[in-house]
C-alpha positions in Angstrom: 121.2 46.0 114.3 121.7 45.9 110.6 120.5 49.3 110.5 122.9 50.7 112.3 126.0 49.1 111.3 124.7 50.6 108.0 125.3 54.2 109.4 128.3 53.5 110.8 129.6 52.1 107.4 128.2 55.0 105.4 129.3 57.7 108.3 132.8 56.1 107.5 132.3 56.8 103.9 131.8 60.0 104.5 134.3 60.7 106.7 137.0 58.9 104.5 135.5 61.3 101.6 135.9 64.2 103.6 139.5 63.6 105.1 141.0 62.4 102.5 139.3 63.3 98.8 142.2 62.1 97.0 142.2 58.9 98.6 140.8 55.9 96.4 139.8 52.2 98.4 143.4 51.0 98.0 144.8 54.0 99.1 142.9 54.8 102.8 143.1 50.9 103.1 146.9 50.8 103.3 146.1 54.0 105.3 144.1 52.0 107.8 146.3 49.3 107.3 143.4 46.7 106.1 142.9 45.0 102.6 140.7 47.1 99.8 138.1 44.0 100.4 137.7 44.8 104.2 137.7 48.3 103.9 134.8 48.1 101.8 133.2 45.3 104.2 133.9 48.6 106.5 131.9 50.8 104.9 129.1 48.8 104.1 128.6 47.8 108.6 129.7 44.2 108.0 129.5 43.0 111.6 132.8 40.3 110.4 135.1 43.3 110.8 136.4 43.5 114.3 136.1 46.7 116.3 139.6 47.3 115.9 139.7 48.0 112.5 136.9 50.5 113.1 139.3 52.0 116.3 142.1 52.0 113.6 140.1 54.4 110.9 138.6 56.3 113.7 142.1 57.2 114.6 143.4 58.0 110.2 140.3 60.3 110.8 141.0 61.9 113.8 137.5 60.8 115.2 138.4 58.9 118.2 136.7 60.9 120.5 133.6 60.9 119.6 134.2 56.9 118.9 134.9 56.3 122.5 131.4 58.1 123.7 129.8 54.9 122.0 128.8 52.8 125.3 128.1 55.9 127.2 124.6 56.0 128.9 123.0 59.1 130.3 122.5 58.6 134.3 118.8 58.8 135.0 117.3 59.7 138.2 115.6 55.8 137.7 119.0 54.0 137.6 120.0 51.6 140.7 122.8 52.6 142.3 126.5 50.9 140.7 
């Protein structure tokens, strides 16, 4: 798991860095509407920040899309019916 939350931190990063160059900690935190503290605790996949702050910068970033396709799974020929 830790990997993971990892990617999704740094994939933040990234994002925030693309979006917003100008932007320091402090400033896409007030963005996001978080302390500096989480946002970093954001970026690095701590699993103590609730999904809704993660909803809230996929939203500053215009990513929400592609956010929502998180808990889709692929139907397989092998799946029992719903």
């Amino acid at each position: 798991m830790g990997d993971y939350l990892r990617n999704l931190g740094s994939n933040l990063r990234r994002a925030r860095k693309r979006r917003y160059p100008r932007d320091d900690l402090a400033s896409f935190a007030l963005r996001v509407g978080v302390s500096r503290s989480t946002l970093q605790k954001m970026e690095q996949g701590d699993l103590s920040v609730s999904i809704g702050r993660y909803w809230r910068a996929a939203e500053i970033l215009d990513l929400t899309e592609t956010f929502a396709t998180l808990f889709v799974a692929e139907e397989s020929l092998f799946d029992d019916p719903p």
